[in-house]
C-alpha positions as CSV (number, residue, x, y, z in Angstrom):
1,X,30.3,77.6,110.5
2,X,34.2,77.1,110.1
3,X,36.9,78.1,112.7
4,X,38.0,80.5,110.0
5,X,34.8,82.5,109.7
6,X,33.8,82.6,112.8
7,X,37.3,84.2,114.0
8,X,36.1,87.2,111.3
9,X,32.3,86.8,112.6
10,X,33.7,87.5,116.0
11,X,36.0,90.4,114.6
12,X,39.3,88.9,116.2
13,X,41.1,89.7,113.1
14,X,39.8,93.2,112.9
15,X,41.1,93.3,117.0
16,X,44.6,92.0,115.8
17,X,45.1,94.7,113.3
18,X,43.8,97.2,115.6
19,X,46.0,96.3,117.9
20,X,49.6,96.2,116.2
21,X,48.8,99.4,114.8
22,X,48.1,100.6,118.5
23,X,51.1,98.8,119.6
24,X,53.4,100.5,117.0
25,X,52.6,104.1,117.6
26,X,52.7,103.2,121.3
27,X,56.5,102.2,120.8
28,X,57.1,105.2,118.4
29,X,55.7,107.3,121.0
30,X,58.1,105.7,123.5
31,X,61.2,106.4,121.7
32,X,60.4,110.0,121.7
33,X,59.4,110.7,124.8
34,X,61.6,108.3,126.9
35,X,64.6,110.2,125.9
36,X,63.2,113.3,126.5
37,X,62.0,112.5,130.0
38,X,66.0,110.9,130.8
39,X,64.1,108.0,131.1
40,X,66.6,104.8,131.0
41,X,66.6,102.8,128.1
42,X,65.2,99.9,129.7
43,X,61.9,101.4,129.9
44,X,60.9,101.1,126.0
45,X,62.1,97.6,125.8
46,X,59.8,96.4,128.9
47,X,57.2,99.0,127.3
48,X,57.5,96.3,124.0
49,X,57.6,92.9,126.3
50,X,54.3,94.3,127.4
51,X,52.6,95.0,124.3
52,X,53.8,91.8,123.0
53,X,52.3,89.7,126.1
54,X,49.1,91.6,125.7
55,X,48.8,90.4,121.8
56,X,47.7,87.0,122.7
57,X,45.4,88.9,125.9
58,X,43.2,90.9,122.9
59,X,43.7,87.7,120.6
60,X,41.1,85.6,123.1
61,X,39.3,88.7,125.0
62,X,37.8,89.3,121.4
63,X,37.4,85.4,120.7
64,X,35.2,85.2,124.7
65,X,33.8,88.3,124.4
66,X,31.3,90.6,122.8
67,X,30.6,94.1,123.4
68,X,26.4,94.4,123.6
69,X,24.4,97.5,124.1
70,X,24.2,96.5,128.2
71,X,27.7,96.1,127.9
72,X,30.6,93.5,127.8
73,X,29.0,89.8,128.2
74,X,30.7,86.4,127.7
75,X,30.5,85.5,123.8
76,X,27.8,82.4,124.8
77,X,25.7,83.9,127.1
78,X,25.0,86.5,123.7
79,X,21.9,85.6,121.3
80,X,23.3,85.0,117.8
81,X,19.9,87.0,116.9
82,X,20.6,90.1,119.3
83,X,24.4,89.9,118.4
84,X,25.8,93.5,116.8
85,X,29.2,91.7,116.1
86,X,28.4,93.2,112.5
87,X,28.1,96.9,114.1
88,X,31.2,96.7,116.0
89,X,33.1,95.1,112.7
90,X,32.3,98.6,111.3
91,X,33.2,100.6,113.7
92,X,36.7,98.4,114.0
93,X,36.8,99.4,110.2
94,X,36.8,103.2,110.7
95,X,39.2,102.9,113.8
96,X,41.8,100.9,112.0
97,X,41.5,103.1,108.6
98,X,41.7,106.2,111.3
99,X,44.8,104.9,112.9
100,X,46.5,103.7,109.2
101,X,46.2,107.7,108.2
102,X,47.8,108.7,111.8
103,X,50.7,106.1,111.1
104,X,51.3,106.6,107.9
105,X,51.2,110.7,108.4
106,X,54.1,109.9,111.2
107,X,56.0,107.5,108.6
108,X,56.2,110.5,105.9
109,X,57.3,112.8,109.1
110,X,60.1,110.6,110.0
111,X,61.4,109.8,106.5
112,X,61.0,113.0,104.6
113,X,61.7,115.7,107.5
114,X,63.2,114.1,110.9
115,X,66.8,113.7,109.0
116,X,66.4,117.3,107.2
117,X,65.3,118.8,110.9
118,X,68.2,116.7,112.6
119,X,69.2,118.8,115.4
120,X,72.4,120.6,114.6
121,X,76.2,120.2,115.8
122,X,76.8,121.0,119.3
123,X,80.0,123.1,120.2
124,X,80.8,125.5,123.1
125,X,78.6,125.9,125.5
126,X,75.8,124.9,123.2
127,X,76.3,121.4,124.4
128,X,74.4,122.2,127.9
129,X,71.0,122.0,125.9
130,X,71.8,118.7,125.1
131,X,72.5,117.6,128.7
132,X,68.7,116.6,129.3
133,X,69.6,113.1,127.0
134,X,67.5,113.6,123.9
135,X,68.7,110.8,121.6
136,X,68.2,111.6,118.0
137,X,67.6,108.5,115.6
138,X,68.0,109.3,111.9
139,X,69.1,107.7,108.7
140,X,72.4,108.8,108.1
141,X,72.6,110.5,104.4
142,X,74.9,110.0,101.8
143,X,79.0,111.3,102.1
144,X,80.2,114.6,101.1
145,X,82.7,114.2,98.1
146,X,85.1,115.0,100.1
147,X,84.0,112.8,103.3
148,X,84.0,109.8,101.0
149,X,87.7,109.6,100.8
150,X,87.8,109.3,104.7
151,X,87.9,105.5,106.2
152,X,83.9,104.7,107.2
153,X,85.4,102.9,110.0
154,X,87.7,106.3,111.5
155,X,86.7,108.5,114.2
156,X,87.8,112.1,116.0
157,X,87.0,112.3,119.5
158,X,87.1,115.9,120.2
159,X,87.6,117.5,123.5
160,X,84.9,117.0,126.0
161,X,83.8,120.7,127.4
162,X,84.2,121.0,131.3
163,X,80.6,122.2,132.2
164,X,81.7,122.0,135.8
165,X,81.1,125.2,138.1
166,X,84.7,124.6,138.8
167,X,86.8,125.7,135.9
168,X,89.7,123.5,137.8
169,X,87.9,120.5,136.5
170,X,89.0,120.7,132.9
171,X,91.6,118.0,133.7
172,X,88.7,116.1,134.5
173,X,86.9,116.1,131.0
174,X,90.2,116.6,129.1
175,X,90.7,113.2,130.8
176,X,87.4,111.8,129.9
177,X,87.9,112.4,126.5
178,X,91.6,110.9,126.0
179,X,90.4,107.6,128.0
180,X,87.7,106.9,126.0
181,X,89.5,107.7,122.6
182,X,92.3,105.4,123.8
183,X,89.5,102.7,124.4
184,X,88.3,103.3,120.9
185,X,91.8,103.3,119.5
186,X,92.8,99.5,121.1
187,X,90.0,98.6,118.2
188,X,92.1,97.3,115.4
189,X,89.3,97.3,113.2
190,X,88.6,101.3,113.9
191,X,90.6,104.3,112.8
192,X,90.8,106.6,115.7
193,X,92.6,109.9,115.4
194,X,95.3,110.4,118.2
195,X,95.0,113.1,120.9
196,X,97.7,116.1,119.8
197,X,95.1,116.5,116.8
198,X,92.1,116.4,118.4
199,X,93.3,118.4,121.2
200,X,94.2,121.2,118.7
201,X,90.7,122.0,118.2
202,X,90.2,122.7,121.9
203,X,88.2,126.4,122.7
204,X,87.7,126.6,118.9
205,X,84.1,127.2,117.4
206,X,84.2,125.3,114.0
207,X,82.0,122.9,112.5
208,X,81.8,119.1,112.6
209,X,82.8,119.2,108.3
210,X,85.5,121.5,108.3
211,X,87.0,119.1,111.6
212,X,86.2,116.2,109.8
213,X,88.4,117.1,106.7
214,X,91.1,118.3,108.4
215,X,91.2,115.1,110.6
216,X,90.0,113.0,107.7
217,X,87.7,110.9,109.1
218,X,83.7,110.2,108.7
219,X,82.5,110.2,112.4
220,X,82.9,112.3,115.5
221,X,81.9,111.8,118.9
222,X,82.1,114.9,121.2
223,X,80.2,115.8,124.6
224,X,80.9,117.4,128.0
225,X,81.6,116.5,131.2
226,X,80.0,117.9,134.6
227,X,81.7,117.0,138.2
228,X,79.6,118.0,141.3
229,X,81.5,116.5,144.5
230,X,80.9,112.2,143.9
231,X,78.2,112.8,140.7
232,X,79.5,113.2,137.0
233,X,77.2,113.8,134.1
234,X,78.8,112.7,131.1
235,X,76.9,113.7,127.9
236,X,78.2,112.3,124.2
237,X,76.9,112.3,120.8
238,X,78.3,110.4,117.9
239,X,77.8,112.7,114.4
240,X,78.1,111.5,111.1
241,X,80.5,114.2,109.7
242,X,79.9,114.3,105.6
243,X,76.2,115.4,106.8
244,X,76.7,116.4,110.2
245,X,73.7,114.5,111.0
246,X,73.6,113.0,114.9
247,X,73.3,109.4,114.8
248,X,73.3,108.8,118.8
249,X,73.1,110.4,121.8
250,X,73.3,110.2,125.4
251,X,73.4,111.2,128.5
252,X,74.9,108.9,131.8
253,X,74.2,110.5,135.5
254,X,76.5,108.7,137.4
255,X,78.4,108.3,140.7
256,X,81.6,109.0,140.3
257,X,82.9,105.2,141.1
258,X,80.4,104.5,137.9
259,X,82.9,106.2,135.7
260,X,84.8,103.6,134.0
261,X,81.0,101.4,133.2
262,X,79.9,104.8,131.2
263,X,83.5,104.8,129.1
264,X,82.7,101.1,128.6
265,X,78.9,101.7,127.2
266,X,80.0,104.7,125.0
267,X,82.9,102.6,123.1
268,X,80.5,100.1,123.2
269,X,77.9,102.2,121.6
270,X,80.0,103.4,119.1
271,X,81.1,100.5,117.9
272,X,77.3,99.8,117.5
273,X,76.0,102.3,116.0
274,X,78.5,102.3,113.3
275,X,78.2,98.9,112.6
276,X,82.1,97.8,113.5
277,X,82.5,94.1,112.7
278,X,85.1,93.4,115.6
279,X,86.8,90.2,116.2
280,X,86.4,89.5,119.9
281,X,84.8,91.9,122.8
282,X,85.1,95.5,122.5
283,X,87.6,96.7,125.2
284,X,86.9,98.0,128.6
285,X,89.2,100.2,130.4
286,X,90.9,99.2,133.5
287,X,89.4,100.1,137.2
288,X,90.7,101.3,139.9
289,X,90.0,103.6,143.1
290,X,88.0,107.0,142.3
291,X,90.9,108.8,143.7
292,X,93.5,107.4,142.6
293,X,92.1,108.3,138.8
294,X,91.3,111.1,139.3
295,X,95.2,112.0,140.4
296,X,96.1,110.2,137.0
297,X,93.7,112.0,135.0
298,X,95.2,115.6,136.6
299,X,98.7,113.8,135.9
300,X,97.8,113.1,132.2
301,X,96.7,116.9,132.4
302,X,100.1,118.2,133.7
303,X,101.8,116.2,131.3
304,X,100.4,117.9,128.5
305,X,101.7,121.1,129.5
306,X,105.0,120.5,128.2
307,X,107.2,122.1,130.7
308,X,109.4,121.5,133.7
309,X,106.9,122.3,136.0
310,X,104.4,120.4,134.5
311,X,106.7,117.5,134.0
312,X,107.2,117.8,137.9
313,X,103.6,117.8,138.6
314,X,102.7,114.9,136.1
315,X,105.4,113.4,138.1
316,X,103.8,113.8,142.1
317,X,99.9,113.1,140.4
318,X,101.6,109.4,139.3
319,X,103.1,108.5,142.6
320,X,100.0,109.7,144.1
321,X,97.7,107.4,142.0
322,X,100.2,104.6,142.7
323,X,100.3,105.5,146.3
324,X,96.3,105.4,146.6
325,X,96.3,102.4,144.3
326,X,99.9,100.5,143.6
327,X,98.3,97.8,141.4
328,X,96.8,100.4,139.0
329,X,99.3,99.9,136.0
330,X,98.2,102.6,134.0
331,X,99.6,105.4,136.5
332,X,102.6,103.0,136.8
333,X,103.1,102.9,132.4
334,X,102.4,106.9,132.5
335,X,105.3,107.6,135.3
336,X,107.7,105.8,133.4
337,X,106.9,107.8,130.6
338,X,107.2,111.1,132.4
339,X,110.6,109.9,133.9
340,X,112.2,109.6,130.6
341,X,110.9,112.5,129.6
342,X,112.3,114.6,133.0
343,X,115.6,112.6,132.1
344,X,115.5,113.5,128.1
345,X,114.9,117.2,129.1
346,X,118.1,117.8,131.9
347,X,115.0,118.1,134.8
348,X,116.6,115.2,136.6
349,X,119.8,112.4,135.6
350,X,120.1,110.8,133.0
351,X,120.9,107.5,134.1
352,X,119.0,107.9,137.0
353,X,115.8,109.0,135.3
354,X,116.3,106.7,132.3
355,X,116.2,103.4,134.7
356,X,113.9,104.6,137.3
357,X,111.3,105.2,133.8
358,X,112.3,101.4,133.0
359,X,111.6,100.0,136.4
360,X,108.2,101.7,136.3
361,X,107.2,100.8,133.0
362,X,108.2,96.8,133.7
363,X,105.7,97.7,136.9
364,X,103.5,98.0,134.9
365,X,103.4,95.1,132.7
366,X,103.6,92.7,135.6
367,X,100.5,94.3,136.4
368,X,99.0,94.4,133.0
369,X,101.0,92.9,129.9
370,X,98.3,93.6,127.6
371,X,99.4,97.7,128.2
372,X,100.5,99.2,124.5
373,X,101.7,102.2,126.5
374,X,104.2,100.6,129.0
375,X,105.2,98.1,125.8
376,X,105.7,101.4,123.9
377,X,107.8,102.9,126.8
378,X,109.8,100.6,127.0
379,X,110.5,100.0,123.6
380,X,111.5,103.5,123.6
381,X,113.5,103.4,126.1
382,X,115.8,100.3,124.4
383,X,115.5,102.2,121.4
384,X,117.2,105.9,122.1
385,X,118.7,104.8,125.5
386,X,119.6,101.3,125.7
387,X,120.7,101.2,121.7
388,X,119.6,97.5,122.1
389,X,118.1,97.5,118.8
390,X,117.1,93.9,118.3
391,X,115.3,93.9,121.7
392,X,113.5,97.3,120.7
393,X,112.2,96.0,117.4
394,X,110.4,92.8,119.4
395,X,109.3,95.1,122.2
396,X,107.8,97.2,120.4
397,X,106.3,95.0,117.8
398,X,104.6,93.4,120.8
399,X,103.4,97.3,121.9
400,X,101.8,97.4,118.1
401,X,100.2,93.6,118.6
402,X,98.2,95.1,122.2
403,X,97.9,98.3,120.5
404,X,97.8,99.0,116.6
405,X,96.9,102.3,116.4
406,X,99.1,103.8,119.1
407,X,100.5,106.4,117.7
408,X,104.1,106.5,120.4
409,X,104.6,102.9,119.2
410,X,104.0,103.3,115.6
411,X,106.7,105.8,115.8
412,X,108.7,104.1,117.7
413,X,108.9,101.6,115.1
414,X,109.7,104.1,112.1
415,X,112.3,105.3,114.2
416,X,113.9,101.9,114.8
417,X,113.4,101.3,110.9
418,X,115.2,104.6,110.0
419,X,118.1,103.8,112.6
420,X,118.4,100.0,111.0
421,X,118.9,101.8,107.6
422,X,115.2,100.3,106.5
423,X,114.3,104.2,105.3
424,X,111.4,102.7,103.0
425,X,109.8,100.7,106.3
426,X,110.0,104.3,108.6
427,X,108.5,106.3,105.6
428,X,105.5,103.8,105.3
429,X,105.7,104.1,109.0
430,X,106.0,107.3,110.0
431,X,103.1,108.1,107.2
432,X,100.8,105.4,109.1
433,X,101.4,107.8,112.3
434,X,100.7,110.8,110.6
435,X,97.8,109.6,109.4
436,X,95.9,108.9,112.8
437,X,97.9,112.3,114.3
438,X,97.8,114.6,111.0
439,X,97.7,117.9,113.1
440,X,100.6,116.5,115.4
441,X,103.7,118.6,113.9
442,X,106.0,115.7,115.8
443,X,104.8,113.3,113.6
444,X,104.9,115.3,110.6
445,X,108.6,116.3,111.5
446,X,109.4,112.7,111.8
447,X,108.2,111.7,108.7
448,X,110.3,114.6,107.2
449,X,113.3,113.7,108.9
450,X,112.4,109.9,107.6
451,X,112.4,111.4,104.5
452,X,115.7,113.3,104.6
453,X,117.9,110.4,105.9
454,X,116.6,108.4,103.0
455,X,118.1,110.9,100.5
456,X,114.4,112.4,99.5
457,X,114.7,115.8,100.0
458,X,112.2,117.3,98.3
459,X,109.8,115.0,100.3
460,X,111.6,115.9,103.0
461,X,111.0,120.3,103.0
462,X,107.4,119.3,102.2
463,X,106.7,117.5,105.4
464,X,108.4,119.9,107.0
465,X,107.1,123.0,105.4
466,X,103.6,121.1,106.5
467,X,104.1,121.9,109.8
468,X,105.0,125.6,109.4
469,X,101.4,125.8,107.7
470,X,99.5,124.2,110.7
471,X,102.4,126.4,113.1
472,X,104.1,129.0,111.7
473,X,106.1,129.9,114.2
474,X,107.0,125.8,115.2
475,X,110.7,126.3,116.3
476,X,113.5,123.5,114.8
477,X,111.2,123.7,111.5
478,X,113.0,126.7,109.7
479,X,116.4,125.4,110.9
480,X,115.7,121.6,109.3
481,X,114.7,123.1,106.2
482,X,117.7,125.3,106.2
483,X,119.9,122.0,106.3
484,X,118.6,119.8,103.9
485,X,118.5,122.8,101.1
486,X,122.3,122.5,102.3
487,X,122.8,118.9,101.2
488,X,120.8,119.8,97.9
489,X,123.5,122.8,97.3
490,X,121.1,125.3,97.8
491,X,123.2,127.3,100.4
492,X,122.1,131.0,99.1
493,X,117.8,130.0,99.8
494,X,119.1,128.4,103.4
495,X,120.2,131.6,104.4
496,X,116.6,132.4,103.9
497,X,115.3,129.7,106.0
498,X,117.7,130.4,108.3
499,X,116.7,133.8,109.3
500,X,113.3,132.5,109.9
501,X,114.1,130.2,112.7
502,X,113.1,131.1,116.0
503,X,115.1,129.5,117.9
504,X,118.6,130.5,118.7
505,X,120.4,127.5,119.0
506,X,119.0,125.8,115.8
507,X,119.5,129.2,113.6
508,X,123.2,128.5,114.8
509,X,123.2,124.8,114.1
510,X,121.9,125.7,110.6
511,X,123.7,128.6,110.2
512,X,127.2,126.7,110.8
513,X,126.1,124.7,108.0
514,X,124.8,127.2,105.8
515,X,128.1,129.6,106.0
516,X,130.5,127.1,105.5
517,X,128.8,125.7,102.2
518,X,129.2,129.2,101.5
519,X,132.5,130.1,102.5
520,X,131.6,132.2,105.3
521,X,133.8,130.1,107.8
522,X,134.4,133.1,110.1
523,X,130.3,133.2,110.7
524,X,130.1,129.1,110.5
525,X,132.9,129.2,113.0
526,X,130.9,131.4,115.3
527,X,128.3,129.5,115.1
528,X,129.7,126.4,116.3
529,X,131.3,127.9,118.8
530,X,128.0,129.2,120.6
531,X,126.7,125.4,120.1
532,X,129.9,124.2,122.4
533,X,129.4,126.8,124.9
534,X,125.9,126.1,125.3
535,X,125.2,122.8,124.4
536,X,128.1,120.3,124.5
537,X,125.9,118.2,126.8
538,X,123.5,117.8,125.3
539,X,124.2,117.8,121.2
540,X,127.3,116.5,121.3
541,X,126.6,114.5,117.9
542,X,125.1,117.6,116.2
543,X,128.6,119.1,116.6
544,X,130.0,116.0,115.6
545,X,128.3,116.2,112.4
546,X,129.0,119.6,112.0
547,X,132.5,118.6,112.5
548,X,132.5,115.6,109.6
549,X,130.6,118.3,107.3
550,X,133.6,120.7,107.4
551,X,136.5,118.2,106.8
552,X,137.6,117.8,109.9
553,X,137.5,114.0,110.7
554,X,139.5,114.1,113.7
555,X,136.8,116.5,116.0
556,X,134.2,114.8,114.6
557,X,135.2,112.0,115.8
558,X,136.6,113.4,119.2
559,X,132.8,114.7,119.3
560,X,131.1,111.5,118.6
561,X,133.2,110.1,121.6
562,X,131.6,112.4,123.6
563,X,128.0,111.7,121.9
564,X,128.9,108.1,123.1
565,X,129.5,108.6,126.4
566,X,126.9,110.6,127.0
567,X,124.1,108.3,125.8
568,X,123.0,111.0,123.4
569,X,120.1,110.2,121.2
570,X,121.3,111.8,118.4
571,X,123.4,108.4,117.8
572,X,120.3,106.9,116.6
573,X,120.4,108.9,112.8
574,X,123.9,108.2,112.4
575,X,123.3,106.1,109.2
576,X,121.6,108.7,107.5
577,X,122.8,111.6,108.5
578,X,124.3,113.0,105.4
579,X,127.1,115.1,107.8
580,X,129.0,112.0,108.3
581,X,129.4,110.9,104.8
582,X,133.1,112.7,104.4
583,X,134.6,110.6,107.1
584,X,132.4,107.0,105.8
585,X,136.3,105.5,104.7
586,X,138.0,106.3,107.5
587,X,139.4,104.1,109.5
588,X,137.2,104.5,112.7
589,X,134.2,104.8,111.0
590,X,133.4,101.3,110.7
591,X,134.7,100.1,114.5
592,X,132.6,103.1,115.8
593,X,129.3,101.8,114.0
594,X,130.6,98.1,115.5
595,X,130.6,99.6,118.9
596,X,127.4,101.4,118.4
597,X,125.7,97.9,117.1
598,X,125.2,99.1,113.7
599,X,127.4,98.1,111.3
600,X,125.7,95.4,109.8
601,X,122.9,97.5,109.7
602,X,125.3,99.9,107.9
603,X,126.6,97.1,105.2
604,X,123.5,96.2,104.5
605,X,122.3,99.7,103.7
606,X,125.3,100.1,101.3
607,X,125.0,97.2,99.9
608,X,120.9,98.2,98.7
609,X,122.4,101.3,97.8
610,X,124.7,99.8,95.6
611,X,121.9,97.5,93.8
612,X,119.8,100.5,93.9
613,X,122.7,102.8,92.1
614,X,123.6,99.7,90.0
């Protein structure tokens, strides 16, 4: 008898079949239950490394031996005669046909209902339920309509709910979730939308779709966060949003120093999951002590808050992370940034503030020159500050090389663009930014403002009248509109605008405008006046402009002196500010733009304008 028959006299093939089929319903088993008993993931992949060493076990325990009425006896010691090899074949039969039915029953189960019966999006407190680390496998099904327009490669983060018992702690998950969608965001190859937008949908119960379309993008990851003394349980699930189907989940119960290793495995999960071809390693986010993060996460958190108390607070949670940890550059990047903001705002000097924010932002690239955030700082800071304009554009190219999607640096860069004269450049720009921050009504008013100074106004009231649909009481809005209908000679519909600003000092800056295109100069007058008395620190270039719009080229210029001397950031639009454009062939006009560092920005521009009129 050949080798060949006698393997299938001695039903070894039979056992091999038997046996994968086994083996796979084992494993399918596994992926189920694993998950649901917060088993780690390393427990279905030594659960395969078993089955497969036991393949080759069955392979020659059915080869050696024979299973006989009186038992299981060595394959030679068995008479060929009394042999019931033939019996057992049969019953192998039935068992494999048997176990065929039972695997092909689960196959229909997983294809035809598993994705239908996906369990659905998670929001508010539902998200607890999720906590026990189910992970749900499915194939993802085709794009909405409108979900195919959005990038396959973008991603929301959304805010991560505090399930502490301590509702002190939300700094701690708001944290979470801006780390790791900063992580995600230092991906060039990902589109990750920045945190103003995401953050808008904080305490708001709407589904994973209707976020996805306003944020146009075709995944989000949420989860929650739960801090008990040293332990965190971080749960997150990544959701394809045209089907709101979930693609992964997870859940990490962690020490607290294990924090930064779960940020790492999500963003590296994520990038897995959706398949992200990525040129290098995916990023990892920096350690450091557990409390001197935690002080920066509740810094971050007081940052946010927008005021002068907050600003102080952001302020004392820096130095305190830097105290605890001086080497942790992050903390040293986001003090810098909170110092220029307490100097932009009047909380502390100017000067003082300005190069105490420079100091700790250089910190922090000797620490870490790979840091888009300290690169974007500074950058900044040369920009509306310094007025170093060439230096600004290399710094903050270099902020865009470590981090392309940061949204501060991409704006930056429009900014410098617009400032250079390049209005084309900061429209393509500033649109870029809008388009990872579309809910941030900064962003949208810079684009309209990038819009204005290049003479488009229609483009211009639209970005801006964006904003008043996502904020319809957003203060400045109303006012900017109210000016550019000026410059179109729409004076009569400003007044309009005008009375719909909120906020008293840019009604009057509009309004000193708007009445003087009218030939209300007694009301325009008044309304330059309370703009002197109230802010002749701090806008003294606004009055200048005013000044240059109303013919009177000698106290604009007196004013833009003053702008001068006062480092006031306003200089940065001069070149298309339409205000100035009575006094652009007097005499001081072009030493003033030499002082400022612009005026061969300022040829240049009129000489494409020129080509461009020509």
């Amino acid at each position: 008898m050949s080798f060949f028959n006698e393997l299938k006299r001695r039903n070894v093939f039979k056992v091999g079949a038997a046996y994968i089929i086994v083996g796979w319903l084992i494993m399918q088993g596994g992926e189920v239950m694993a998950p649901a008993l917060n088993l780690p993931d390393w427990v279905n992949s030594m659960l395969a490394f078993f089955l497969i060493l036991g393949f080759p076990v069955a392979m020659i325990f059915a080869w050696a031996f024979e299973m006989t009425p009186d038992g299981i006896k060595k394959e030679k010691n068995v008479d060929r005669s009394q042999s019931i090899t033939d019996t057992t074949g049969k019953k192998l039969n039935y068992s494999i046909i048997g176990l065929l039915i039972v695997a092909l029953v689960y196959f229909v189960w997983e294809s035809r209902f598993q994705t239908n019966d996906a369990a659905p999006t998670v929001t508010g407190t539902e998200i607890a339920d999720h906590e026990s680390g189910i992970q749900v496998e499915s194939n993802v099904s085709a794009e909405t309509s409108k979900q195919q327009t959005a990038d396959k490669n973008s991603i929301a983060v959304l805010p991560f709910i505090n399930m502490s018992d301590d509702a002190s702690n939300e700094y701690f998950s708001d944290g979470i979730t801006e780390e790791v969608l900063n992580l995600l965001a230092k991906i060039p190859e990902l589109k990750v939308t920045s945190r103003s937008s995401v953050f808008s949908f904080k305490g708001q119960n709407i589904d994973i779709p209707t976020v996805a379309e306003k944020l146009s993008v075709a995944h989000i990851l949420e989860g929650s966060v739960r801090k008990a003394g040293n332990r965190v349980r971080i749960t997150a699930q990544l959701i394809e949003a045209g089907s709101d189907v979930h693609m992964w989940s997870e859940t990490y119960d962690r020490e607290l120093n294990d924090i930064f290793a779960i940020q790492d495995e999500i963003a590296q999960k994520v990038v897995a999951v959706l398949h992200v071809q990525i040129l290098g390693d995916t990023p990892t986010i920096m350690e450091t002590d557990a409390g001197a993060y935690t002080a920066y996460l509740q810094g971050q958190h007081f940052l946010q808050l927008e005021s002068k108390e907050g600003r102080a607070a952001a302020h004392e949670a820096f130095n305190n992370a830097i105290e605890i940890d001086p080497n942790y550059a992050p903390a040293w990047a986001a003090l810098g940034h909170t110092l220029r903001s307490q100097a932009n705002w009047g909380d502390i000097d100017l000067i003082t503030g300005s190069e105490a924010a420079r100091d700790a932002a250089q910190k922090a690239l000797e620490l870490d020159d790979t840091l888009a955030e300290a690169w974007a700082a500074l950058g900044r800071l040369q920009w509306v500050y310094d007025w170093d304009w060439d230096r600004a554009e290399g710094t903050i190219q270099t902020a865009l090389m470590n981090g392309p999607h940061n949204v501060s640096a991409i704006m930056t860069a429009a900014n410098i663009a617009k400032t250079l004269g390049h209005y084309q450049q900061a429209i393509e720009l500033a649109n870029k930014a809008v388009d990872l921050d579309p809910l941030n009504s900064t962003m949208l008013t810079d684009l309209g403002v990038s819009y204005e100074e290049a003479g488009q106004y229609d483009n211009s009231i639209e970005s801006y009248e964006r904003v008043l649909n996502l904020y319809p009481d957003h203060p400045v809005t109303h006012g900017r509109i109210s000016i550019v209908k000026v410059f179109q000679g729409r004076a009569e519909e400003a007044l309009i605008d005008l009375q719909e600003e909120p906020l008293k000092v840019t009604q009057s800056l509009a309004g000193a405008y708007a009445f003087y295109a009218l030939g209300r100069e007694a009301e325009a007058t008044r309304a330059l006046d309370y703009m002197i008395e109230t802010q002749h620190h701090t806008m003294a270039f606004q009055i200048a402009g005013i000044y240059a719009f109303q013919g009177k080229p000698d106290l604009s210029f007196e004013w833009l002196e003053k702008s001068y001397e006062q480092r006031d950031g306003g200089i940065t639009h001069i070149l298309g500010d339409e205000s100035f454009k009575s006094i652009y062939n007097d005499a001081r006009w072009e030493p003033y733009l030499l002082k400022l560092g612009l005026l061969d920005a300022w040829k240049g521009l009129q000489q494409r304008r020129a080509e461009a009129d020509s």
